[in-house]
C-alpha positions as CSV (number, residue, x, y, z in Angstrom):
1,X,380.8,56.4,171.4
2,X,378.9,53.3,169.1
3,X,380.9,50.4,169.2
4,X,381.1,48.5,165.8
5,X,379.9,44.5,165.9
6,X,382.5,42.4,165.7
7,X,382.2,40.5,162.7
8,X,382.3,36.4,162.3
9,X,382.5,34.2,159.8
10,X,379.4,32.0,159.1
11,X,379.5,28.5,158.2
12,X,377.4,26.7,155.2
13,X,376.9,22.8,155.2
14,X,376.7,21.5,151.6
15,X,374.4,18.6,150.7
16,X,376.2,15.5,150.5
17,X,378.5,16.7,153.2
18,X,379.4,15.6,156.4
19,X,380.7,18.0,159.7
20,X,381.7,16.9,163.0
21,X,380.5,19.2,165.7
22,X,380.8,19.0,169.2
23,X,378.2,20.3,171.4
24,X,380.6,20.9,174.5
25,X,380.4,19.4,178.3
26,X,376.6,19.9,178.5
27,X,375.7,23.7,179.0
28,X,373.7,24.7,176.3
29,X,375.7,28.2,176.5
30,X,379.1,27.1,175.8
31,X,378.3,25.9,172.0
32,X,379.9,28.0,169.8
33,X,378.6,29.6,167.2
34,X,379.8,28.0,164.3
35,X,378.0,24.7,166.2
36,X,374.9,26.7,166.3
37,X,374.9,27.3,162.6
38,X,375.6,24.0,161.7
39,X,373.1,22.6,163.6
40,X,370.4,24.6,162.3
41,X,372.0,23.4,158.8
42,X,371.6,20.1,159.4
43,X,369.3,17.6,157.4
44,X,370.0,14.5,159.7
45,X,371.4,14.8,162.6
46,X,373.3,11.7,164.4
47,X,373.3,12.5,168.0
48,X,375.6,11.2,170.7
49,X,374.3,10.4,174.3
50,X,375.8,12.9,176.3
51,X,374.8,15.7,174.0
52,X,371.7,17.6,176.0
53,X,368.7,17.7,174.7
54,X,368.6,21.7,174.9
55,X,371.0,21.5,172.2
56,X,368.5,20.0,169.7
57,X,366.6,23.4,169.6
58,X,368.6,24.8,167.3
59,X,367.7,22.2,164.9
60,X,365.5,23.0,161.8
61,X,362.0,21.7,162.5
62,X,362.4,19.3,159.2
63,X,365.7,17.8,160.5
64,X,365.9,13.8,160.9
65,X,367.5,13.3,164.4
66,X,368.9,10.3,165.0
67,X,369.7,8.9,168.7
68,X,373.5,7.2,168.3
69,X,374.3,6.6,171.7
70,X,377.9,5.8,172.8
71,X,378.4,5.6,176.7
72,X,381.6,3.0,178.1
73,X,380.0,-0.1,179.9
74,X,377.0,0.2,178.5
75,X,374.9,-1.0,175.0
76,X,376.5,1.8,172.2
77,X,375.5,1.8,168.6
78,X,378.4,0.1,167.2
79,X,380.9,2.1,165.4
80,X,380.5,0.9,162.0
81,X,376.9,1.2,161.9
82,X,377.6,5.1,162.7
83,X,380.1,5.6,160.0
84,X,377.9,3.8,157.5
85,X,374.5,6.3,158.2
86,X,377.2,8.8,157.7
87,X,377.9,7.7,154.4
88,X,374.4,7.0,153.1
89,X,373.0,10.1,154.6
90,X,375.6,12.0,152.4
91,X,375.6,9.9,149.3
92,X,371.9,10.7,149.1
93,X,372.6,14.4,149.7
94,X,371.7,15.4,153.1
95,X,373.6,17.8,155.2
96,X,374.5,15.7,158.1
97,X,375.9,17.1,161.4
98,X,377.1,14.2,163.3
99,X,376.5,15.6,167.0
100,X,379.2,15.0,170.1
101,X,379.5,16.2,173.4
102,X,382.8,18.1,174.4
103,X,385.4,18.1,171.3
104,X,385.1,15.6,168.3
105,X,388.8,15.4,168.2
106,X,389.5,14.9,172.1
107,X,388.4,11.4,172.9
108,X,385.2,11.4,170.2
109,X,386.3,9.3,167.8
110,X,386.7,12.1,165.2
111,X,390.1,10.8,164.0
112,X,388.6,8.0,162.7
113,X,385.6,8.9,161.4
114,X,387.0,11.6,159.1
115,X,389.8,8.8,157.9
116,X,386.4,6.5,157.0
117,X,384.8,9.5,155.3
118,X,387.6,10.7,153.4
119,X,388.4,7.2,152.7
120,X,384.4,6.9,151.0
121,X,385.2,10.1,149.3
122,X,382.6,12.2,151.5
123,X,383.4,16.0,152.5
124,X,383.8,16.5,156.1
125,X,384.1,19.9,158.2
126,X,385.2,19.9,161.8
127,X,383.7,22.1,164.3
128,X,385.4,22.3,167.6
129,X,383.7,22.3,171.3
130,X,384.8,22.9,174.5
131,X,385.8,19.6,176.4
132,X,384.7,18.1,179.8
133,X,387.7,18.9,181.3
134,X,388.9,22.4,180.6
135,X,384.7,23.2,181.3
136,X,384.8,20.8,184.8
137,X,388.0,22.7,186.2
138,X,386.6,26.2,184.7
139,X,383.5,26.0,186.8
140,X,385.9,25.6,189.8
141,X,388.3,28.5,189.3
142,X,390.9,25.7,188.7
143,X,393.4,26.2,185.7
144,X,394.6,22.9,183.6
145,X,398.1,25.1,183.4
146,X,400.0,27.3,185.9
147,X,402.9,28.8,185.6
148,X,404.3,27.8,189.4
149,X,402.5,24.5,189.3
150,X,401.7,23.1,186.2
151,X,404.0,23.6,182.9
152,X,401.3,21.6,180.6
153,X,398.5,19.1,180.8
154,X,398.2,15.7,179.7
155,X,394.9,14.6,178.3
156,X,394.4,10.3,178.9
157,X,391.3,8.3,178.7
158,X,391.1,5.4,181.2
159,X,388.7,3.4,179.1
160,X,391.4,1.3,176.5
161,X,390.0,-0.1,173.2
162,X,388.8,-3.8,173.8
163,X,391.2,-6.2,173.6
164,X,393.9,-2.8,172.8
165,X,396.5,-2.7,176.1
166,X,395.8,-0.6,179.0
167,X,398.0,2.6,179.6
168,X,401.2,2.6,181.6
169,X,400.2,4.6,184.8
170,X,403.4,4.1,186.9
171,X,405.1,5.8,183.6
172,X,402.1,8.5,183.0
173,X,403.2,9.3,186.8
174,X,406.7,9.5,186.6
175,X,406.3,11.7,183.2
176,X,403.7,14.2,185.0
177,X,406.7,14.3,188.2
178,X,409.2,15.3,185.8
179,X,407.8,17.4,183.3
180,X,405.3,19.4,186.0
181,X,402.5,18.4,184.1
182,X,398.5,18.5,185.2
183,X,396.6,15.0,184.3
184,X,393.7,14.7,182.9
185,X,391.5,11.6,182.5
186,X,388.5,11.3,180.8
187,X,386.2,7.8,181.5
188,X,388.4,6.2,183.9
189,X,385.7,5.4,186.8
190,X,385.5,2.1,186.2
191,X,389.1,1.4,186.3
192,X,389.9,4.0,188.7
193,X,391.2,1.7,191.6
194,X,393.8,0.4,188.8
195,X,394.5,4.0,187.9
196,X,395.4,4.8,191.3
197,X,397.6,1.6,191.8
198,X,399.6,2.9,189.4
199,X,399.8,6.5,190.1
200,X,401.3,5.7,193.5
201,X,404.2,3.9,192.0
202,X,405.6,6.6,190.6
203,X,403.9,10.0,192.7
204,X,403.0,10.9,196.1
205,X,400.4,9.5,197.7
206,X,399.6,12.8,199.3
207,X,399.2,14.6,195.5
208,X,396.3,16.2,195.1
209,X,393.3,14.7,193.0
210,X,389.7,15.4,192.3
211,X,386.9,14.0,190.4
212,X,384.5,16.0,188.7
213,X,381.0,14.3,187.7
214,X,378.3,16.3,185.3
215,X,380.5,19.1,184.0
216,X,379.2,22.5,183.5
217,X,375.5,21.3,184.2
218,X,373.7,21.9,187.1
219,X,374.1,18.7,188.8
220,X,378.1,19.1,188.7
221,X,379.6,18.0,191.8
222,X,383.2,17.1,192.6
223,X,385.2,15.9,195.5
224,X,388.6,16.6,196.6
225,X,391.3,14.2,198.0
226,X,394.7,12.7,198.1
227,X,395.7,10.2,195.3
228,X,396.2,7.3,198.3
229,X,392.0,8.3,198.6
230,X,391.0,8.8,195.7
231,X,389.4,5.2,194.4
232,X,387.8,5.3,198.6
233,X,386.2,8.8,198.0
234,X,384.9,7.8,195.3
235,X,383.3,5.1,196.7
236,X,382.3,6.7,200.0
237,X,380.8,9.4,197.7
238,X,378.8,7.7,194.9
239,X,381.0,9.5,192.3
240,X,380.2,7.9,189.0
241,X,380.2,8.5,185.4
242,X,380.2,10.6,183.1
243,X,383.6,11.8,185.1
244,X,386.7,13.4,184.8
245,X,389.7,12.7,186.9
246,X,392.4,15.3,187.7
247,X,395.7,15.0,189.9
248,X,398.4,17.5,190.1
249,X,399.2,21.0,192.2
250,X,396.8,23.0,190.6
251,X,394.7,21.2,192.8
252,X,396.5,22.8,196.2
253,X,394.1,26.0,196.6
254,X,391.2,23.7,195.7
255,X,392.4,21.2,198.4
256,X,393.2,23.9,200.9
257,X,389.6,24.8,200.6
258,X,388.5,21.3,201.1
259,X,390.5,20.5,204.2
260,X,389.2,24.0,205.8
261,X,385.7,23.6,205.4
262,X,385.8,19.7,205.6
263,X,383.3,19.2,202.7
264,X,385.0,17.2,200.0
265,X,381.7,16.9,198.1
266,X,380.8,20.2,196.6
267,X,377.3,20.9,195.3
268,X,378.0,23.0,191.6
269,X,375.8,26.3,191.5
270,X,375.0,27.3,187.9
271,X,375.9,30.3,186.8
272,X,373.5,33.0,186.7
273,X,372.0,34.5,183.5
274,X,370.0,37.8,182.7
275,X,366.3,37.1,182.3
């Protein structure tokens, strides 16, 4: 028998407007399709640095693109200067799609930039992507949640606000002991030999962690240790950023594998799609 499409809702930019989107870990596939539609909306487009350039061919061949790179450690457009192209782009009646990689609203700086809109009296839209981390573990066959190992997950960034106070790791530790949890960290390479100080104060050192460079592209890669390694495999294995770090049990199979076939630094395969 026919099947009947499934319908879904489309979504219209108005002039003057602003919407969030984010453009997921880096696969061109995993943008939704709202994204899609607002992207080929779009007027001006304020693009992040870890969006990929594939993305961009959805744009409408009249669109302004604008290159408004943030990446920790190195020179980002400030802030400010983002929020105020926002502002001007909309006040003179563009559709602007300011562009992000993963989710706006997981360590994108969304929160703020709709308070600064709203605050300016611009309309904003959010449209939601799929984040480094749930994509990075995906591509792995490793679950952020498990019923026998891991009751929740909790999402920190290891990069703190200049001059804002760094997180409490021994107390992250103690709380992802306790509570079963799986822990996430988005752009902690840089501090990760801190992170793991910490970690070790309050969990095992023999709890399993992995690090997980280039999500969902074809250049992922990620290696598999024990927390008391993890800042030396690192090391020993070039692992830089853009990175996510994971420790918990959901780890174990993933480790198992590891420690059978003695290759902590795995190669990602893409996946395959019909021609």
């Amino acid at each position: 028998m026919p099947t009947t499409p499934v319908s879904t809702s489309s979504l219209t930019l108005c002039p003057g407007s602003v919407t969030l989107v984010g453009a997921g870990p880096g696969d061109p596939g995993l943008l939704t399709l709202h994204a899609v539609q607002a992207i080929a909306q779009a007027s001006v487009l304020l693009v992040d640095d870890l969006v990929n350039d594939t993305v961009l061919q959805h744009a409408a061949p009249g669109a302004r693109i604008i290159h408004v790179g943030k990446r920790g450690g190195c020179v980002s457009t400030p802030q400010s200067f983002i929020e105020k192209l926002m502002i001007t782009a909309a006040r003179e009646g563009e559709c602007v799609v300011r562009l992000k990689g993963g989710d706006p609203f997981i360590f994108g700086r969304g929160g703020e930039e709709v308070e600064h809109l709203q605050a300016a009296g611009v309309p904003v839209q959010v449209v939601h992507g799929i984040t480094a981390g749930l994509a990075a573990l995906g591509r792995l066959q490793v679950p952020l949640t498990h019923r026998d190992h891991a009751h929740g997950v909790l999402f920190m960034t290891g990069h703190s606000k200049p001059g804002g106070q760094a997180p409490d790791w021994a107390l992250l530790g103690q709380t992802v002991q306790q509570c079963k949890l799986t822990l996430l960290i988005y752009m902690g390479m840089g501090q990760l030999e801190g992170i793991q100080a910490g970690l070790l104060n309050s969990l095992a050192d023999t709890t399993p962690a992995a690090i997980i460079q280039h999500a969902s592209l074809p250049t992922q890669r990620h290696v598999v240790c024990t927390l008391a390694n993890l800042h030396a495999t690192a090391a020993r294995e070039h692992m830089g950023s853009p990175s996510v770090v994971v420790v918990g049990d959901v780890l174990q199979g993933l480790a198992q594998l590891a420690s059978t076939t003695d290759d902590t630094a795995t190669t990602f395969m893409p996946l395959r799609h019909a021609s």
